[in-house]
C-alpha positions as CSV (number, residue, x, y, z in Angstrom):
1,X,0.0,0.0,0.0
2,X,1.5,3.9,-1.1
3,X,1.8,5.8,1.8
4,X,-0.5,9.3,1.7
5,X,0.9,11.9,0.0
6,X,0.8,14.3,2.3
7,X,3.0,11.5,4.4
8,X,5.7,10.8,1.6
9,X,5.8,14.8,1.5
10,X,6.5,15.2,5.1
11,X,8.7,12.5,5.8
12,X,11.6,13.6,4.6
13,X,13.9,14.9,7.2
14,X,14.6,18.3,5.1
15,X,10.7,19.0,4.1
16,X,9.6,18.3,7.8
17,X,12.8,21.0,9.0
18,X,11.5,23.4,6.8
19,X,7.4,22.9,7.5
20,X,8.5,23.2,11.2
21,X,10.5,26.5,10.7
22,X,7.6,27.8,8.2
23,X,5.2,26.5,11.3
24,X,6.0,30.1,13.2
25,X,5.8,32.1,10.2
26,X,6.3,33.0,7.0
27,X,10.2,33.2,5.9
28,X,12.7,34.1,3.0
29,X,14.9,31.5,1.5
30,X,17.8,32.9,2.8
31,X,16.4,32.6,6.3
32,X,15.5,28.6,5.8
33,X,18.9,27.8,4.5
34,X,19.9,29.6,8.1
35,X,17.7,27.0,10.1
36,X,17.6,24.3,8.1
37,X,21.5,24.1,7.6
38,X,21.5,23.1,4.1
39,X,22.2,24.4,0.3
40,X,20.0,27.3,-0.9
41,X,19.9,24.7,-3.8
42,X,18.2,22.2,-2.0
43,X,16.1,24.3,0.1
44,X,14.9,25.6,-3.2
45,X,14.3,22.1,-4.5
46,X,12.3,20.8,-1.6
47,X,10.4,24.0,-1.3
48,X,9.3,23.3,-4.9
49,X,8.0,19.9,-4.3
50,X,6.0,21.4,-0.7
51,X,4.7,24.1,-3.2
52,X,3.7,21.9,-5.6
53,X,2.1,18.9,-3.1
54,X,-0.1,22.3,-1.8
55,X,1.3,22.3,1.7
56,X,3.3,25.5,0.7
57,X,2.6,28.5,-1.0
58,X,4.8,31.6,-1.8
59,X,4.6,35.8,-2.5
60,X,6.5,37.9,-3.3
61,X,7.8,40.6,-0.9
62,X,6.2,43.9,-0.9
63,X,9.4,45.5,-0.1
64,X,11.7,43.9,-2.6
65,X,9.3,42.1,-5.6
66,X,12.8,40.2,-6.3
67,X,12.5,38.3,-2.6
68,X,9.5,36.0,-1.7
69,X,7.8,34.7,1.5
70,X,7.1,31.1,2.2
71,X,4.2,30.5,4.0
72,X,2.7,27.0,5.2
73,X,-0.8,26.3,4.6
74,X,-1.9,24.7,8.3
75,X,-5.0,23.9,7.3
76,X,-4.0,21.8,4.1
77,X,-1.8,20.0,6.6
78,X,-4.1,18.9,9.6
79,X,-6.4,17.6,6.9
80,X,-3.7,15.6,5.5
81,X,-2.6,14.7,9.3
82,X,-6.2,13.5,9.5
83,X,-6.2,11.7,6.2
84,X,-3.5,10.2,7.0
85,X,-4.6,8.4,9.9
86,X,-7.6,7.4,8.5
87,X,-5.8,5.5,5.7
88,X,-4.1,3.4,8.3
89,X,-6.5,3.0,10.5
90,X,-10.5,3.7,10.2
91,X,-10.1,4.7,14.3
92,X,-7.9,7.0,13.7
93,X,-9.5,9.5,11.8
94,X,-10.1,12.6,13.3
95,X,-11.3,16.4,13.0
96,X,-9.3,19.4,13.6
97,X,-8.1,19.6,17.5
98,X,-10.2,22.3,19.4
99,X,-8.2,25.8,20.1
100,X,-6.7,25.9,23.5
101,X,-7.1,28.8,25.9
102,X,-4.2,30.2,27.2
103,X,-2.9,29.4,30.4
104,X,-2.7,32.9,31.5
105,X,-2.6,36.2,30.3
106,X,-1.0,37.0,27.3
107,X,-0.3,40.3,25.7
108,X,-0.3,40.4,21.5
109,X,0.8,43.2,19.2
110,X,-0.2,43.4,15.7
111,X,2.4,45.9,13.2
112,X,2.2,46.7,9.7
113,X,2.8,50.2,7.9
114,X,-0.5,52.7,7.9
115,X,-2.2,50.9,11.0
116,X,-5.4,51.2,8.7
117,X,-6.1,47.3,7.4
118,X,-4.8,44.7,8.3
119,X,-3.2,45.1,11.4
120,X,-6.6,46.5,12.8
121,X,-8.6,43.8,11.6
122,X,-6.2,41.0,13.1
123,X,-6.7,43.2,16.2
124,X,-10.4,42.9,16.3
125,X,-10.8,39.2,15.3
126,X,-8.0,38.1,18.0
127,X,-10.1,40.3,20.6
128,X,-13.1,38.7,19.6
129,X,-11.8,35.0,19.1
130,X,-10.0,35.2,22.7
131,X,-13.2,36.5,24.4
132,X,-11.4,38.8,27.3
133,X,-8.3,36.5,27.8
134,X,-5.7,38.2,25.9
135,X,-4.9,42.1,26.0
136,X,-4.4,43.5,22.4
137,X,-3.3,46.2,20.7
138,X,-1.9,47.3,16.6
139,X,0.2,49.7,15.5
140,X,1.9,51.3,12.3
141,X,5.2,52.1,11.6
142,X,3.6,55.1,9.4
143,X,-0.1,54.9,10.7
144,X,-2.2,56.4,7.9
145,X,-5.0,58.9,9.7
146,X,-7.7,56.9,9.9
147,X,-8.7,53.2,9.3
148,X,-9.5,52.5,5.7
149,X,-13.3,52.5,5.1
150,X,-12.9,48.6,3.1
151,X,-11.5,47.6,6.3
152,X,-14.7,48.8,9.3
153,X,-16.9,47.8,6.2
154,X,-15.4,44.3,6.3
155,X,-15.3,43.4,9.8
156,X,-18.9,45.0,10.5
157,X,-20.5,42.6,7.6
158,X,-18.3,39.5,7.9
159,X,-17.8,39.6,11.8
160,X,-20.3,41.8,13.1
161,X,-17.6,43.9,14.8
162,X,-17.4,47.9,14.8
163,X,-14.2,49.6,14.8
164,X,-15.7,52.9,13.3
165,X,-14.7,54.8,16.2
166,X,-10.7,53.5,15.9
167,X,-8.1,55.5,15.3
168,X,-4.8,54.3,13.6
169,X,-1.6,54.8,15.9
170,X,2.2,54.9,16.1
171,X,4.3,52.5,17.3
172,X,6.1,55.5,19.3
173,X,3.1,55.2,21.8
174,X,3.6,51.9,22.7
175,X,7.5,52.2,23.3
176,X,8.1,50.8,26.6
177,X,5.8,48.3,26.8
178,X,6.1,44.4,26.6
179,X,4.2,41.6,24.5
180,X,4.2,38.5,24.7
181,X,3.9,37.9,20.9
182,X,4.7,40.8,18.5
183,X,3.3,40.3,15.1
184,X,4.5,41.8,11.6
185,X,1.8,41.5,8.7
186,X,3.7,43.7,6.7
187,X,7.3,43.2,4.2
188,X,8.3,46.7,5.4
189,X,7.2,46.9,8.8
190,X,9.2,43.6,9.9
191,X,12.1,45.2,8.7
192,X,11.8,48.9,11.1
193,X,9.2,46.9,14.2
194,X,11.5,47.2,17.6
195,X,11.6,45.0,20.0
196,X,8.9,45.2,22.9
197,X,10.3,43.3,25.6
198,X,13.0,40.5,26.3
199,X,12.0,37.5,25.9
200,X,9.2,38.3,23.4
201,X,8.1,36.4,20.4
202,X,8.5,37.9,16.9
203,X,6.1,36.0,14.4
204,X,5.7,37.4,10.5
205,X,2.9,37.1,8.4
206,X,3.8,38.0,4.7
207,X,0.3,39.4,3.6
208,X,0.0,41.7,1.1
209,X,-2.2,45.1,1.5
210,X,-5.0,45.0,0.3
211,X,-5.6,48.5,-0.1
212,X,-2.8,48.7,-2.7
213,X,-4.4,48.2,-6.8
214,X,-6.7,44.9,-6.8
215,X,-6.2,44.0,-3.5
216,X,-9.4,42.3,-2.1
217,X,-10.2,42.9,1.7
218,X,-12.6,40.3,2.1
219,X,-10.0,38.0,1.1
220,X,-7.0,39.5,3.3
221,X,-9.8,39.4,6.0
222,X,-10.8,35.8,5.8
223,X,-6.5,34.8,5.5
224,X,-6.3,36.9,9.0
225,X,-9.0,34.6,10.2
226,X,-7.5,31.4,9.2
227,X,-3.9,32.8,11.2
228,X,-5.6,34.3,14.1
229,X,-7.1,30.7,14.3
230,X,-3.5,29.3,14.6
231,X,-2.2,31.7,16.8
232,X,-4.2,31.0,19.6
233,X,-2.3,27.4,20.4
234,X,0.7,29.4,20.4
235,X,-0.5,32.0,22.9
236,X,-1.9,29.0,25.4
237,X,1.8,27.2,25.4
C-alpha cells in the first residue's frame, strides 16, 4: 500500500525542517537555509515539491518584488494529518483539534505600515476570538490617519464587529511596553518593528495590502482569520 501523499511529503527529514520552521511564520529562502543548515539549492528544491504537493505557498515581498515569502498552509496540513490516519486505521480518523485557551494572560501586538487594514482587523478578530483573555493592541510604523473604510466595512458585515470609532496609531506610543507575541503583517514593517520586551516572540505574516491596486479585503480578511485561528495554540503554550 503507497503511503498518503501528504505522508511521503512530510517524511523527509529536510521538508519536515523546513514545514516546522515555516510552522512560526512566514520566511525568505535565505532565512530557511539559516535554520535548516542546508544548500539554498536544495532548500529551493524541496520548497518546490512542498509548493507543488499544496502544503506551501509563496509571494513575493512587498518591499523587494525580487524576494518572496514562504508561508505554510496549516489547514491543508491537519487535513492531510487526518487523512493520513484514517488511511491506516478507520479509528484513527479525526477532525481538527479544538483551540486551546491560554494558560494565562498573554499580551499580543499586531504591526504593519498605515495601522489602517490589516493590522486593525487581526486586532479585532483576535479580541473577539479570545473572548477577554488576551490584552491587544496594533500599531503602524507610518499609521495612515484613519482606518480604511474597506477595512470597518469588512469586519462590520463578515464579523459583526465595529471599529468605526478607531483611530490608527504609532508605534512610538507603545514604546516601553512588553508583549508576549509581537506580530508583523507587513514586508516593510518587519524590517523597522522594535523589540517590545526580552523575551518576546517575533512572528511574520507576509500578507499583502489590500488596499494597494486589486487588493481584495474580504480575502486579506478571511486569510487573518485562518492565522488568528493558529495563533491561539501558540498563545496558550
Amino acid at each position: 500500500m503507497v503511503p498518503p501523499d501528504f505522508l511521503r511529503l512530510a517524511a523527509h527529514p529536510v521538508r519536515w525542517r523546513l514545514m516546522s520552521a515555516l510552522a512560526a511564520g512566514d520566511l525568505r529562502v535565505r532565512e530557511l537555509v539559516g535554520l535548516v543548515g542546508e544548500p539554498q539549492n536544495l532548500v529551493s528544491y524541496h520548497l518546490r515539491l512542498l509548493r507543488d504537493g499544496g502544503l506551501v505557498t509563496a509571494g513575493r515581498s512587498s518591499l523587494d518584488g525580487r524576494d518572496s515569502y514562504y508561508h505554510l498552509d496549516l489547514d491543508r496540513c491537519a487535513d492531510g494529518l487526518a487523512g493520513s490516519g484514517g488511511a491506516l486505521h478507520p479509528a484513527l480518523v479525526g477532525g481538527r483539534a479544538a483551540t486551546p485557551e491560554p494558560a494565562g494572560p498573554a499580551s499580543v501586538l499586531f504591526v504593519c505600515t498605515g495601522n489602517s487594514a490589516r493590522s486593525p482587523i487581526a486586532e479585532a478578530l483576535l479580541r473577539r476570538a479570545a473572548g477577554g483573555r488576551v490584552e491587544v493592541a496594533s500599531a503602524g510604523s507610518h499609521p495612515k490617519p484613519r482606518l480604511h473604510e474597506e477595512a470597518v466595512r469588512v469586519l462590520r458585515e463578515r464579523f459583526g464587529i465595529d471599529v468605526s470609532g478607531q483611530r490608527p496609531r504609532h508605534l512610538d506610543t507603545l514604546a516601553g511596553r512588553r508583549f508576549d507575541v509581537v506580530v508583523t503583517l507587513c514586508d516593510k514593517a518587519r524590517e523597522v518593528c522594535p523589540e517590545f520586551g526580552a523575551g518576546s516572540r517575533r512572528v511574520h505574516w507576509s500578507i499583502a495590502d489590500p488596499a494597494a491596486a486589486g487588493g481584495d479585503f474580504d480575502r486579506t480578511a478571511a486569510e487573518i482569520e485562518t492565522r488568528i485561528r493558529h495563533l491561539q495554540p501558540v498563545l496558550a503554550t
